[in-house]
PAKOL-630757 format. One record per residue (C-alpha): x, y negated, z. Coordinates in pm, whole numbers, padded with zeros to 5 digits, always signed. Each point is the difference from the previous one (the first is absolute). Layout:
<tidrens>
XYZ;...
</tidrens>
This chain:
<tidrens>
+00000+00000+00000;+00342-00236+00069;+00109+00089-00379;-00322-00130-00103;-00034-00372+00146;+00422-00059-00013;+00033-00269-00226;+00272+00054-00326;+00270-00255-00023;+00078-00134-00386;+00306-00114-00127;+00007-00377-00109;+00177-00041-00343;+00075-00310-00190;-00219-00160-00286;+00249+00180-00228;-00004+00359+00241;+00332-00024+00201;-00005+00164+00332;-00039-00338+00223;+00121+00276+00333;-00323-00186+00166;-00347+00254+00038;-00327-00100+00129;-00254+00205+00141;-00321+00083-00254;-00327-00211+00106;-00294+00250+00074;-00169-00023-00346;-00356-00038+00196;+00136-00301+00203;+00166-00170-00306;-00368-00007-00198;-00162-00156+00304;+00283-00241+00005;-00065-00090-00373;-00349-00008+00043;+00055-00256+00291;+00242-00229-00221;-00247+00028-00293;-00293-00103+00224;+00195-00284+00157;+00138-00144-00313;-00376-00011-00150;-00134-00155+00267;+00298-00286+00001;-00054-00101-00345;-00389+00067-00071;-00131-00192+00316;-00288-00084-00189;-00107+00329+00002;+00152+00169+00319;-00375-00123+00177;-00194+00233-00280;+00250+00287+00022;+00224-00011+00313;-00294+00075+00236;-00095+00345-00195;+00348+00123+00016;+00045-00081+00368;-00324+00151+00080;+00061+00314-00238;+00401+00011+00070;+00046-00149+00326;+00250-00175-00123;+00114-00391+00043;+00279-00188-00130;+00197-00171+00166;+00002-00307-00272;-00384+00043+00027;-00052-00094+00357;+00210-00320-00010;-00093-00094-00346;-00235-00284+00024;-00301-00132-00187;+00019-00228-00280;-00289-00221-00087;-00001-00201-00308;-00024-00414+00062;-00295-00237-00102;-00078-00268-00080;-00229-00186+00258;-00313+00056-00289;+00098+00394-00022;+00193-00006-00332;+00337+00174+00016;+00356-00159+00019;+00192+00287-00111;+00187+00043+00316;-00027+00247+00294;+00084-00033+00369;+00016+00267+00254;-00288+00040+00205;+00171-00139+00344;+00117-00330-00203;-00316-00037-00146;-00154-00066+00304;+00241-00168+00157;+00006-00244-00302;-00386-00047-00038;+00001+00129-00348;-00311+00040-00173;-00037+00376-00052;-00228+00258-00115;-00214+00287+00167;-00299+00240+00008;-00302-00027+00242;-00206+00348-00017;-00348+00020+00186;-00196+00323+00045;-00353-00079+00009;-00276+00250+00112;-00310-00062-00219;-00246+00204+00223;+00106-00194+00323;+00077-00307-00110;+00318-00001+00158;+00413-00046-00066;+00246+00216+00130;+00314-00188+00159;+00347+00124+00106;+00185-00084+00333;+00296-00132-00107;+00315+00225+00163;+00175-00202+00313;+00359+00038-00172;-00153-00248-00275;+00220-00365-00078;-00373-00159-00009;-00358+00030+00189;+00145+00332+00168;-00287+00165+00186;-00288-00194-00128;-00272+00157-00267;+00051-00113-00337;-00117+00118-00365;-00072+00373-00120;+00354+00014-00194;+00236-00362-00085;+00362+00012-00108;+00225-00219-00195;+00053+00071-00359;+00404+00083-00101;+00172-00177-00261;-00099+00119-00333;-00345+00195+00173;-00322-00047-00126;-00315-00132+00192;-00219+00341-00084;+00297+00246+00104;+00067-00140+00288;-00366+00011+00156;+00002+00354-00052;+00300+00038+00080;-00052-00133+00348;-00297+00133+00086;+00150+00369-00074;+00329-00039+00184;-00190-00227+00323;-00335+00166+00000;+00062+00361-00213;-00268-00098-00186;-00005+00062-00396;-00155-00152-00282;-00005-00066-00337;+00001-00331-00142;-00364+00003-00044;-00046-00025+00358;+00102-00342+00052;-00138-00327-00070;+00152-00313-00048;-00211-00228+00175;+00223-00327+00055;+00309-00150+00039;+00084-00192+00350;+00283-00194+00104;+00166-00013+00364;+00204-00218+00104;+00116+00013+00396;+00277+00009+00166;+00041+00238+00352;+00268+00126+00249;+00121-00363+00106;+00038-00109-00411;+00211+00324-00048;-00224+00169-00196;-00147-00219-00283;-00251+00136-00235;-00149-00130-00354;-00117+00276-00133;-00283+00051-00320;-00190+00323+00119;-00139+00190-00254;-00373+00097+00182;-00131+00368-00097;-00308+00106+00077;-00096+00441+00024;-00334+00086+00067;-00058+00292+00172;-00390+00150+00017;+00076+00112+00332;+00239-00095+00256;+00313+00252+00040;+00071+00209+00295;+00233-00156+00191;+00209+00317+00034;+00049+00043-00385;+00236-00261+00006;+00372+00032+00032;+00148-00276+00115;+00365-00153-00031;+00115-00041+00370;+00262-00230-00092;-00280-00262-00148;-00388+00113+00131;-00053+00065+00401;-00387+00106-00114;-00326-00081-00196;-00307-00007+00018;-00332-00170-00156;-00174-00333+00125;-00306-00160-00208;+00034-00277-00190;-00228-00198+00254;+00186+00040+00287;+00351-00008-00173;-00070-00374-00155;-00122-00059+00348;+00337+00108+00183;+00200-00212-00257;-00240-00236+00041;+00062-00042+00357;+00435+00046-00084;-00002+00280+00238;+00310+00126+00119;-00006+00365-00087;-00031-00128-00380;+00217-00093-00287;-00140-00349-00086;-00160-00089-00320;-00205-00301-00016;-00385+00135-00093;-00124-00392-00109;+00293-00026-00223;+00117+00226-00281;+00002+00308+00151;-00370-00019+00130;-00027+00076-00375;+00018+00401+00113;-00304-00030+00211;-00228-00234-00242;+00086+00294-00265;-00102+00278+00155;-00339-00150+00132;-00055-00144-00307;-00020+00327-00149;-00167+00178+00263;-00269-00275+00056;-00151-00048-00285;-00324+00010-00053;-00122+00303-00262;-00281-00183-00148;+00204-00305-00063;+00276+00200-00185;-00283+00132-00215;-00134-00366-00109;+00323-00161-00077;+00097+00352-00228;-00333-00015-00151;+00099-00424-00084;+00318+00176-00136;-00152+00254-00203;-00226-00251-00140;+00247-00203-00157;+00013+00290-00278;-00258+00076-00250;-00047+00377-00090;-00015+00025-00371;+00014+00385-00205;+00244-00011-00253;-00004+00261-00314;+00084+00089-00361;-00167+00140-00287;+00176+00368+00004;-00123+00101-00429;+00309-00157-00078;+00244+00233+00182;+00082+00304-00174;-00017+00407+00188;+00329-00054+00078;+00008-00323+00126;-00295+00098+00224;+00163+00316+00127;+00262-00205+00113;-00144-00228+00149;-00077+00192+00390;+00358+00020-00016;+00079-00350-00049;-00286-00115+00241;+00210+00266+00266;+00323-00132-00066;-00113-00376+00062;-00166+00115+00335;+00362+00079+00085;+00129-00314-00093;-00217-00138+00281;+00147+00213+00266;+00344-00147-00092;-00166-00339+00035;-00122+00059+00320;+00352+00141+00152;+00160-00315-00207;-00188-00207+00226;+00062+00062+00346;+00173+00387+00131;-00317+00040+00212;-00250-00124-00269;-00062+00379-00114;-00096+00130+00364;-00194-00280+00057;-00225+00033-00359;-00054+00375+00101;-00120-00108+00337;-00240-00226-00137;-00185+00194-00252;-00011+00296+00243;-00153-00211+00271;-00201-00231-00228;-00336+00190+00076;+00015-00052+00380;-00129-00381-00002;-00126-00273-00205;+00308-00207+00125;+00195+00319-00110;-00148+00034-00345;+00045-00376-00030;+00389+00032+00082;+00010+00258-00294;-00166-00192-00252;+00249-00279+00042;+00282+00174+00026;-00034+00162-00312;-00006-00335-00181;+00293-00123+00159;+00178+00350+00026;+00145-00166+00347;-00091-00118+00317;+00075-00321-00159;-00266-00216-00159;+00100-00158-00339;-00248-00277+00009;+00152-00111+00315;+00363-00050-00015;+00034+00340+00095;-00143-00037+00328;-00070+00356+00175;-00334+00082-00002;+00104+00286+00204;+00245+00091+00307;+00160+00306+00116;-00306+00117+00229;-00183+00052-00329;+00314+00217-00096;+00072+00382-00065;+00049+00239+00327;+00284+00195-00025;+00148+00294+00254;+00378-00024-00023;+00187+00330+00038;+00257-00003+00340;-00067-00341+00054;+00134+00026+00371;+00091+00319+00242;-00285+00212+00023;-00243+00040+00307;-00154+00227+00043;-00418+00071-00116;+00084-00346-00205;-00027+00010-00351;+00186-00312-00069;-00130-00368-00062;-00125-00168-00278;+00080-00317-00135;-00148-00262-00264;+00194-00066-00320;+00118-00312-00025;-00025-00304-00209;+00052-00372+00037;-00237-00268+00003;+00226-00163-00283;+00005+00138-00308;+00404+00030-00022;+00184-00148-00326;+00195+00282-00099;-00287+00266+00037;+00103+00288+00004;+00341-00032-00217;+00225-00075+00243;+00064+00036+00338;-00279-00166+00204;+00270-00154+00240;+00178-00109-00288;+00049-00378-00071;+00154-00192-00359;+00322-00031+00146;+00074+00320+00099;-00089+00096-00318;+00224-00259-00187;+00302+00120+00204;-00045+00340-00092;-00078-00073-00398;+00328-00212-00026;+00189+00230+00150;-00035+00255-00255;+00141+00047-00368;-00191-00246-00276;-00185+00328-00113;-00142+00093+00363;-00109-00349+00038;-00222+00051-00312;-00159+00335+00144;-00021-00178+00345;-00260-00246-00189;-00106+00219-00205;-00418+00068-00102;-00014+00397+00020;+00180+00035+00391;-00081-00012+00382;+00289-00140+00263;+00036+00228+00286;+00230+00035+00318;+00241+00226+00095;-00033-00077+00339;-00355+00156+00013;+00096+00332-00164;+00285+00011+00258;-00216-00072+00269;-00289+00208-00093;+00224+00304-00117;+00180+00005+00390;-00375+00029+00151;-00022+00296-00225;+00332+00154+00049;+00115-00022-00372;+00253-00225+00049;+00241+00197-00230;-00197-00068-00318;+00044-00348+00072;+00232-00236-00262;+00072-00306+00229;+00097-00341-00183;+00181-00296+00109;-00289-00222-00182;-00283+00074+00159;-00267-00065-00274;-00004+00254-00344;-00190-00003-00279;-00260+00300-00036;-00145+00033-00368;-00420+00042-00044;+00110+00353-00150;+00111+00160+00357;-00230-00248+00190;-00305+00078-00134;+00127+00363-00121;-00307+00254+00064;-00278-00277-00117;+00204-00086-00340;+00045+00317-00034;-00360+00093-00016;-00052-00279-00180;+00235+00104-00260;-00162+00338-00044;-00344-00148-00065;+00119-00209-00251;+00170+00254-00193;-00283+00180-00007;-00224-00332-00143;+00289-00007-00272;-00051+00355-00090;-00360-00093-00113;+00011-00315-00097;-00059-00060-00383;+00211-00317-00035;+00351+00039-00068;+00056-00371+00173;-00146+00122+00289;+00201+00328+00032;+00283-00136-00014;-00098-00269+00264;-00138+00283+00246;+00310+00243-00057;+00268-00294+00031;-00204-00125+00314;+00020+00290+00161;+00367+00062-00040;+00028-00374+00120;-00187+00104+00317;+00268+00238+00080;+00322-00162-00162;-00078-00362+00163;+00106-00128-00347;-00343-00157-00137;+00174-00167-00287;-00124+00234-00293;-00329+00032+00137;-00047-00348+00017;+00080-00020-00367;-00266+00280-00083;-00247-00197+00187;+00069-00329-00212;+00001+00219-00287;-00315+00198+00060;-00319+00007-00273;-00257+00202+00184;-00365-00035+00056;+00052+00126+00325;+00222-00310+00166;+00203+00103+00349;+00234-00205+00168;+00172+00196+00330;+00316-00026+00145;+00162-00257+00234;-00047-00407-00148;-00110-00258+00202;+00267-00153+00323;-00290-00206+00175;-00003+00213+00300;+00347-00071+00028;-00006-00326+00176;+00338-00016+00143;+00207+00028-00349;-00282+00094-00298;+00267+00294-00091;-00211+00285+00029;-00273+00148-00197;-00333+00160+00130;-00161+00240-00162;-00345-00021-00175;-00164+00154-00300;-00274-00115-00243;-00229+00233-00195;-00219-00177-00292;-00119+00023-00386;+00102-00182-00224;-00235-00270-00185;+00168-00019-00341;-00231-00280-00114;+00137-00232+00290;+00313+00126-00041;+00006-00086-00361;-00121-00346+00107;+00308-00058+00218;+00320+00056-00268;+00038-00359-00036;+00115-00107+00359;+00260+00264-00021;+00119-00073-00374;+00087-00353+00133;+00203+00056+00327;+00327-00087-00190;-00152-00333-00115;-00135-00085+00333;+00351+00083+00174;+00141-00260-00287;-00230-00274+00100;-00031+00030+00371;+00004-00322+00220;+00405+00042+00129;+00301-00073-00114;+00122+00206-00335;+00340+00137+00198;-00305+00219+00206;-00172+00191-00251;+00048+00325-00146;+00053+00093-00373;-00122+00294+00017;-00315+00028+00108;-00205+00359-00160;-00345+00015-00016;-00218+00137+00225;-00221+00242-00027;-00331-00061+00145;-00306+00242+00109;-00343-00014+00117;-00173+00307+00152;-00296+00029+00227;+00148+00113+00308;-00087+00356+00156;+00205+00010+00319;+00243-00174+00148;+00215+00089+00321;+00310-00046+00192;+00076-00388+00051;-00367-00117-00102;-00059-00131+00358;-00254-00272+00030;-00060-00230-00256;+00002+00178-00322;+00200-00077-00293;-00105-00111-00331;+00317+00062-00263;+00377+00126+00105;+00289-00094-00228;+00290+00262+00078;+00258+00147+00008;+00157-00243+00237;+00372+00180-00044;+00178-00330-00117;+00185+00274-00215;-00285+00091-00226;-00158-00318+00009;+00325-00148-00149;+00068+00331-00242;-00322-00010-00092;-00284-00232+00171;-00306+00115+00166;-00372+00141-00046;-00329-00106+00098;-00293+00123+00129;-00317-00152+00022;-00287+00137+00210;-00295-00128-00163;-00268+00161+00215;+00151-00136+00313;+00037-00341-00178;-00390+00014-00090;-00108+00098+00342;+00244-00257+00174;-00164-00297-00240;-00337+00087+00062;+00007+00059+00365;+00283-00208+00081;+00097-00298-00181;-00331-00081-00167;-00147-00036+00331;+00294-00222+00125;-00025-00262-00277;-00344-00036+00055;+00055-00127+00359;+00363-00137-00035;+00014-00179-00365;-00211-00324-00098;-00335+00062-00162;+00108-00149-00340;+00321+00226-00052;-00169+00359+00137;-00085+00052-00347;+00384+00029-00103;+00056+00333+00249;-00093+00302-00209;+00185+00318-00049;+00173-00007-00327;+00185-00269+00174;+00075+00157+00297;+00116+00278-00141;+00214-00193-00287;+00181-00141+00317;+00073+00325+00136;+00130+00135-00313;+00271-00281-00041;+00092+00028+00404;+00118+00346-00083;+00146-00074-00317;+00223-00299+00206;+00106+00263+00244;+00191+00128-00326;+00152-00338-00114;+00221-00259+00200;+00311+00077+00236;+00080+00329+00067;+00341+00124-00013;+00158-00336+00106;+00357-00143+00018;+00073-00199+00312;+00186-00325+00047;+00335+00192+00103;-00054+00195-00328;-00088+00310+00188;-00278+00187-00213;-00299+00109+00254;-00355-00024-00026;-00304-00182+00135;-00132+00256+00203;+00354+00076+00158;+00015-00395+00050;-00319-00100+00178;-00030+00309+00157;-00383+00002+00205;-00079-00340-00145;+00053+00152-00362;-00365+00147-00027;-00196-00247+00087;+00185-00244-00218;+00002+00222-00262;-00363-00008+00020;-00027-00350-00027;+00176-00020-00264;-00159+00255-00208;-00389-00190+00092;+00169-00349-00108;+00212+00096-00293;-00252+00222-00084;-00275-00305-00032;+00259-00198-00153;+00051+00269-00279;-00357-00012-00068;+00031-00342-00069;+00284+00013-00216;-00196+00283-00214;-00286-00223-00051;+00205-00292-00117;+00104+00255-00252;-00300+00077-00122;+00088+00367+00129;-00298-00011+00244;-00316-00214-00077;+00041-00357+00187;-00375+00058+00130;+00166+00224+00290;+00190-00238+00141;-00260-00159+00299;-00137+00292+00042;+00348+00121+00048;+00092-00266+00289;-00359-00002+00197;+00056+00394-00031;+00355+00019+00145;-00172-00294+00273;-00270+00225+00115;+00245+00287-00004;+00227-00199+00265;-00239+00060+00280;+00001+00340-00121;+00316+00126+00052;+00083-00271+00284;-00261+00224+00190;+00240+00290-00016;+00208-00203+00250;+00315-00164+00039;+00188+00286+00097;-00070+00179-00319;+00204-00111-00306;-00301-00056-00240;-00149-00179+00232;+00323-00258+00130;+00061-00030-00369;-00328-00111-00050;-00053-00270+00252;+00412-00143-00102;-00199-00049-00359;-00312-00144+00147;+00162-00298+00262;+00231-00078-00308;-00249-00022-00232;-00222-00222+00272;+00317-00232+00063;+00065-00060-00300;-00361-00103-00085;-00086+00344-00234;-00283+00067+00221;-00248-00216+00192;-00194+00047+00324;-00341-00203-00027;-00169-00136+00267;-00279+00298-00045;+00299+00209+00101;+00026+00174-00349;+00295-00013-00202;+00045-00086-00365;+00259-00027-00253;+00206-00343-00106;+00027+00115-00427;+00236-00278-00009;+00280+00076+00273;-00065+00382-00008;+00209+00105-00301;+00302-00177+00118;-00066+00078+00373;-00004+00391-00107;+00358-00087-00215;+00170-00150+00275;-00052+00291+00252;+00119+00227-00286;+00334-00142-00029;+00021-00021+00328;-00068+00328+00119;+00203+00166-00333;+00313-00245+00083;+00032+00139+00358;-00006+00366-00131;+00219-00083-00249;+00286-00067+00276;-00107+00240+00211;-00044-00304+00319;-00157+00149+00209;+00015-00295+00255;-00190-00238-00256;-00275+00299-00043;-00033-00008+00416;-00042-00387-00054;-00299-00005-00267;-00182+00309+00171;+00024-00142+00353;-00140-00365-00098;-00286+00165-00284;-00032+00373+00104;-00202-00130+00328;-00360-00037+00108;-00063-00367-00106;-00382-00220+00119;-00059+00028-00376;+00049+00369+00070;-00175+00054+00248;-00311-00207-00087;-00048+00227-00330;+00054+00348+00218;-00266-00101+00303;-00253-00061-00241;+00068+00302-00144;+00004+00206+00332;-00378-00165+00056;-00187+00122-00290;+00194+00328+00025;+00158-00011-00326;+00187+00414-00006;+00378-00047-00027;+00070+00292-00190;-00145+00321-00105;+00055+00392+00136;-00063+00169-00275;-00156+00404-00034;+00102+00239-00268;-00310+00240-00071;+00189+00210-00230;+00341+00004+00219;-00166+00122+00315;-00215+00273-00169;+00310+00141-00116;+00174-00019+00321;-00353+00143+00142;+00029+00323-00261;+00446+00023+00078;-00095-00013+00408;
</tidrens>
């Protein structure tokens, strides 16, 4: 047994293998691999403290094992600004404080729905601040290069054992503290991030495992009596000041809890009124076998497009769409939260600046698996999934913790290429920070890639995998039947897109297709994208085409080149190579995907600044949804808005003329751009969120200018032209009601207040409006060249300028729009499809 633990002595030899005379006893090959293992541990921790808080505490609890460099390493916070923004510089955590930097952390509450009550933590007595006293469910700072969302659950799993998925928590407001305690020693300015979990029940006390070295004990106190304690600044408590910004936690949660069932029913029923229902078909003789056969699988493949929509939109927005429907049956107030949500495909209303109509107490229930440490006859708890009251920029593209900066950083730091995917249409931005966190709850921490930039680029193809992948399949199948060759080739090279993420021969096919059965699907439009306009949603449109109209229309897109030649900016701007554009009219089937709220009348795409400058765009025009819009829309609107002697000049063919040339101007004007510096860009990249709502603008104004300039050609007959301006007057108020928020609608009231400025349109003392013939043509000019110049050099500081003193709810404004709201003039339309839904009726 001696022989077999007595060590063997080696010889030590030089680099080149002399005998040195010196030997050295062999290291037990079991001790030397814990010894590695220990080095390896240590040196990750050193150098990735930005991730030792995610990782560290799974291998200490799994390993037992602490470094030495981990226990005296400390905290790094990155440095505000006293606003928030970040200075680029970090600080550790004790000089922080000392200094009275402004810093950044997380606030997380648990909130028992059932009870009505908040659970609160005892804060350990070893702590530098309030040690001993009962503070907040879960708080800590957030490390240098941490995000906001991490770090909450991060927190609450390593203080409370307690975890969640993102869905769980609820941003519900910012708050800043600023106090100073411990004789001035300990100084603290600090932004705290305030997350909200609701709980249906509250959570046995002994499922919690707490960290000794920060939590003494919990345990739950109702609202009432908590506000009442702070109220009073008790002792035993943390203090927060519940009449300033942090009584914004208690007027929350009785807000939602509070409110009177009957009144949410009236004010949804107001909401639901503001839309007109309207049934929306096609004459079907037209279509050949074929095309019909295809057609349940094209109506099945758009249905898809809407569930990429809805996770586009918000992570939770899924969940909480399944809830609904399931539970719309149980009340009127329940049926009513249904009906709206499926117009707005949110809990955000579109007619109201994206104000929530909903909160998270109207939300999914979910039971999350090992949440905490078993107990035992307890099945677990369930919690609400989350959402915030506003309707975040970035959706569902990026991080929802992320901000512009932090996304600037990380796009310059990467090669010219990257940058371009970083912005580009067809991609999400995730973290790597949340698949590191969420793969050490699960134990998979080996299939983990770890980055030293935290943000990466995921493409639609592996985001939305399983969905495009069905999609894919259907479409295939449509292109198997279908008896145009325009429109196999379309399906087939749409479907590869789906899977390939590279849309750019598909998009071709569709600008190419000649079909009597019209589709449009794939990702287009960036207005949900509020934070950049980079990426696309998905949406699909399913129509036949009306030849005759369609026939009618080859003018406008004959002369695109000679509009681009004559537009109102300087010649240096304008593009030599403008190609016609294709234009078609269908009567529209289906629609789905990013249709939410108001409905559209036309689309010009593709909106790839690639194709558009290889080979221009296409149009659609929805006449159906056009005729129904007129007749229950803007018909009604002049009537009450317009002066008696011009109501005569709104009628349809110029309404719809007007559309017609706003899509064509989509196609014409700056583009592809070349900066100042002589850096080639383009607008969109340039003006970023304020790009489609300027774009919009541009394409109503030049549009009505174009119309003009057609006329004076004899191109158009010169009879159109007031019926063209008291048209576009009455269709102001139209799209003004969509709201300011939306970009049709912000574009809309920028052309209006410059139009009234400069004289174009006139408010009578009847409180109509009317049209000045003799300032309006050069009114509508002026704002052309105006708009086109600041696209044309990309400034997107003199685009902020115009929309902040036009895009804006003006008296003028406001007048026309509470007249409107008192004769209960619809806003828009929410249209059925009779043939659509039988199909989906005989699939399901």
């Amino acid at each position: 047994m001696a022989a077999q633990h007595e060590e063997e002595y080696f010889d030590v030899v030089t680099k080149t293998g002399e005998q040195t005379g010196i030997s050295k006893l062999r290291l037990n090959t079991d001790l030397f691999v814990v010894v590695v293992v220990i080095i390896i541990i240590s040196y990750f921790c050193i150098i990735r403290h930005f991730i030792k808080k995610k990782i560290l505490g799974l291998f200490e609890r799994k390993f037992n094992i602490v470094s030495m460099a981990a226990q005296h390493e400390e905290e790094y916070f990155d440095v505000l600004t006293k606003t928030g923004e970040k200075t680029g510089i970090s600080k550790p955590r004790g000089d922080v404080h000392r200094d009275g930097d402004y810093h950044r952390a997380v606030h997380t509450w648990i909130f028992a729905e059932s009870t009505q009550e908040l659970l609160i933590q005892r804060r350990a007595d070893s702590k530098d601040s309030w040690a001993g006293q009962w503070d907040i469910s879960s708080a800590g700072h957030i490390s240098a290069g941490d995000s906001s969302l991490i770090s909450a659950m991060r927190e609450l799993q390593e203080e409370l054992g307690v975890t969640l998925p993102k869905d769980a928590f609820e941003l519900i407001f910012v708050f800043l503290q600023e106090c100073t305690v411990n004789d001035g020693k300990f100084i603290n300015n600090e932004y705290n991030d305030v997350y909200l979990v609701t709980t249906i029940d509250p959570i046995p006390l002994e499922a919690f495992t707490l960290q000794e070295s920060e939590v003494s004990a919990v345990k739950y106190i109702s609202c009432e009596e908590y506000r009442r304690v702070l109220a009073q600044e008790h002792p035993d408590y943390v203090p927060y000041d519940v009449n300033g910004e942090y009584g914004q936690l208690f007027t929350i949660i009785e807000k939602r809890y509070k409110e009177n069932a009957e009144a949410r029913s009236l004010s949804l029923e107001k909401q639901l009124n503001r839309y007109a229902s309207t049934s929306l078909s096609a004459e079907l003789t037209g279509l050949s076998a074929a095309d019909k056969e295809a057609l349940p699988q094209l109506v099945k493949a758009a249905t898809i497009m809407d569930k990429i929509f809805h996770l586009q939109v918000w992570y939770s927005n899924p969940s909480l769409r399944d809830w609904l429907k399931e539970n719309a049956d149980k009340s009127h107030l329940d049926k009513l939260k249904w009906m709206y949500y499926v117009i707005n495909k949110s809990p955000w209303s579109c007619l109201d600046e994206n104000e929530a109509f909903l909160t998270t107490a109207d939300s999914a229930v979910k039971l999350p698996p090992k949440a905490t440490k078993p107990v035992p006859g307890w099945k677990g708890f369930e919690y609400r999934t989350a959402f915030p009251a506003a309707k975040p920029p970035g959706a569902n593209f990026y991080p929802p913790d992320m901000d512009k900066m932090e996304f600037n950083l990380w796009k310059d730091s990467l090669q010219q290429d990257k940058q371009e995917e970083a912005m580009g249409f067809f991609n999400v931005i995730r973290r790597h920070s949340e698949l590191l966190f969420e793969d050490s709850i699960s134990q998979k921490m080996g299939n983990v890639t770890s980055s030293s930039q935290d943000l990466y680029v995921v493409p639609y193809s592996q985001e939305y995998n399983s969905l495009l992948a069905e999609a894919a399949t259907l479409l295939r199948k449509a292109g198997d039947t279908a008896s145009s060759s325009s429109l196999k080739r379309l399906l087939y090279s749409k479907a590869d897109a789906f899977l390939s993420n590279d849309y750019y021969d598909s998009d071709i096919a569709w600008m190419e297709l000649d079909s009597k059965l019209d589709v449009t699907i794939g990702p287009y439009e960036t207005y949900e994208d509020a934070l950049f306009g980079y990426k696309a949603t998905f949406e699909a449109f399913i129509g036949v085409r009306d030849d005759k109209a369609t026939a009618q229309l080859k003018l406008f897109g004959d002369h695109l080149q000679v509009l681009e030649k004559n537009l109102p900016m300087d010649n240096i701007y304008k593009s030599e190579d403008v190609t016609a554009a294709p234009i078609r009219v269908i009567q529209l089937l289906y629609n789905a995907g990013d249709v939410k709220g108001p409905q559209t009348v036309a689309f010009n795409l593709p909106n790839d600044e690639r194709i558009v400058k290889d080979r221009g765009s296409s149009m659609v025009m929805l006449k159906n949804v056009s005729e129904a819009k007129f007749k229950l829309i803007l018909k009604p609107i002049a009537d009450v808005s317009i002066m008696e002697e011009q109501r005569e000049f709104v009628d349809f063919e110029s309404f719809f003329t007007h559309t017609i040339c706003h899509e064509c101007c989509h196609g014409i004007g700056p583009h592809s751009i070349t900066l100042p510096n002589g850096q080639k860009s383009t607008v969109r990249l340039e003006l970023q969120e304020l790009h489609s709502s300027l774009e919009e603008a541009k394409a109503d104004i030049v549009g009505l200018w174009a119309l003009r300039f057609l006329m004076d050609r004899d191109l158009l007959p010169r009879s159109l032209a007031k019926s063209m301006y008291v048209s576009f007057l009455a269709g102001c108020f139209r799209s003004v009601r969509f709201g300011l928020k939306e970009a049709h609608g912000k574009g809309q009231a920028l052309q209006f207040n410059y139009l009234f400025e400069k004289g174009a349109f006139i408010l009578r003392p009847d409180e109509t409006f009317a049209i000045d013939f003799e300032k309006v043509e050069d009114s509508v000019a002026s704002l052309s060249r105006e708009i086109l110049t600041i696209q044309a050099r990309g400034d997107k500081e003199a685009a902020r300028t115009l929309l902040q003193k036009y895009g804006v709810m003006t008296p003028p404004l406001k007048c026309a729009l509470e007249k409107l709201e008192t004769v209960q003039v619809p806003v828009d339309i929410v249209p059925d499809f009779p043939i659509a839904n039988q199909i989906l009726r005989e699939i399901n």
